[in-house]
C-alpha positions as CSV (number, residue, x, y, z in Angstrom):
1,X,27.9,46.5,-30.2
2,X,26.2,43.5,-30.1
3,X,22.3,43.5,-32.3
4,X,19.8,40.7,-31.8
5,X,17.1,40.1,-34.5
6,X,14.2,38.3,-33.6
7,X,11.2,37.5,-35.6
8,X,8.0,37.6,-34.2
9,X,5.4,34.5,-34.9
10,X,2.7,35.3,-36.6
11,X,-0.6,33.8,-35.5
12,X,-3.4,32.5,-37.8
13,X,-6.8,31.5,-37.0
14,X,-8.6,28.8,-38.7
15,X,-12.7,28.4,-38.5
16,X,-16.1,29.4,-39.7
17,X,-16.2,32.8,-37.6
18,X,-16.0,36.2,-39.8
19,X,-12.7,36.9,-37.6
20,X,-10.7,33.4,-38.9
21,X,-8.0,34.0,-41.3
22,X,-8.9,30.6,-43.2
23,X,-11.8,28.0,-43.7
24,X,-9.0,25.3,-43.5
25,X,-6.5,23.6,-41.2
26,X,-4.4,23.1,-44.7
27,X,-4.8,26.6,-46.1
28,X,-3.4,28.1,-42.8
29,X,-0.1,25.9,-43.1
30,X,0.5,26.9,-46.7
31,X,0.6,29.7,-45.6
32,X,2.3,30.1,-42.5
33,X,5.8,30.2,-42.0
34,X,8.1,28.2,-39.2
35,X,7.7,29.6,-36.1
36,X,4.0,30.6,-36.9
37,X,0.9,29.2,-34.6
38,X,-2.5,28.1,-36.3
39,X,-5.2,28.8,-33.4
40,X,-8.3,26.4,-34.3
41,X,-12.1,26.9,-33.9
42,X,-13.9,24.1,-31.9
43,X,-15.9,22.3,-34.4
44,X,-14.7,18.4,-36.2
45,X,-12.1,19.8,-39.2
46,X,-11.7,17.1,-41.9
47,X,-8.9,15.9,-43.5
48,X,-5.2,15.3,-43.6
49,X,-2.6,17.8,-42.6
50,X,0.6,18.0,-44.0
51,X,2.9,20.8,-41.9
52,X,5.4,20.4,-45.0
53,X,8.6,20.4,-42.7
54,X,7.3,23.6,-41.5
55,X,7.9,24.1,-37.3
56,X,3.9,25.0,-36.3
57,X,2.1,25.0,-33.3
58,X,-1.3,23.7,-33.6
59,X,-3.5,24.8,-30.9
60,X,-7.5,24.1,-30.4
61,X,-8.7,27.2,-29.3
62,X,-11.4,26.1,-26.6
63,X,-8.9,22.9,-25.9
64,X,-9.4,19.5,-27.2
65,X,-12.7,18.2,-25.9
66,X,-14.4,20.3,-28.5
67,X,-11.8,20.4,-31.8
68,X,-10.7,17.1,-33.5
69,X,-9.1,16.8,-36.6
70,X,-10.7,13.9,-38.5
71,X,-7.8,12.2,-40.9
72,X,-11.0,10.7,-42.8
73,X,-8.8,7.5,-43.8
74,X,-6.2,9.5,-45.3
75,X,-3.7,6.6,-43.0
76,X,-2.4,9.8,-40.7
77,X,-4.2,13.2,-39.5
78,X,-0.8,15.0,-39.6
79,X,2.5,14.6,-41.2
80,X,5.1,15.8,-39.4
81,X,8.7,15.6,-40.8
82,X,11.5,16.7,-38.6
């Protein structure tokens, strides 16, 4: 008998709507887990993002003519570690 677990992603939305799950790019990361995907309001989100080794997807919601992440000379927007 062969049993396969898989965990499901969990996805978090970030933005000013009373739907979002967080006000912040860097609140959603804390507290997602690997494997989780952060879904992100249009709209300019400031500051640095640090995905803390975690494996994220980071997806603009209405796409990327509308959402940027502004690193606000922080030297990077994201840290990525692999």
């Amino acid at each position: 008998m062969l049993l396969l677990s898989t965990a499901l992603a969990a996805t978090w939305t970030v933005g000013t709507s009373a739907s979002a799950n967080f006000g912040s790019i860097p609140a959603a990361v804390a507290s997602a887990a690997s494997g989780d995907i952060i879904l992100v309001e249009p709209g300019t989100w400031i500051g640095a993002i640090d995905f803390a080794g975690k494996s994220l997807e980071l997806r603009a919601r209405d796409g990327a003519s509308v959402t940027t992440i502004d690193g606000t000379g922080a030297g990077h927007a994201l840290y990525l570690y692999t």
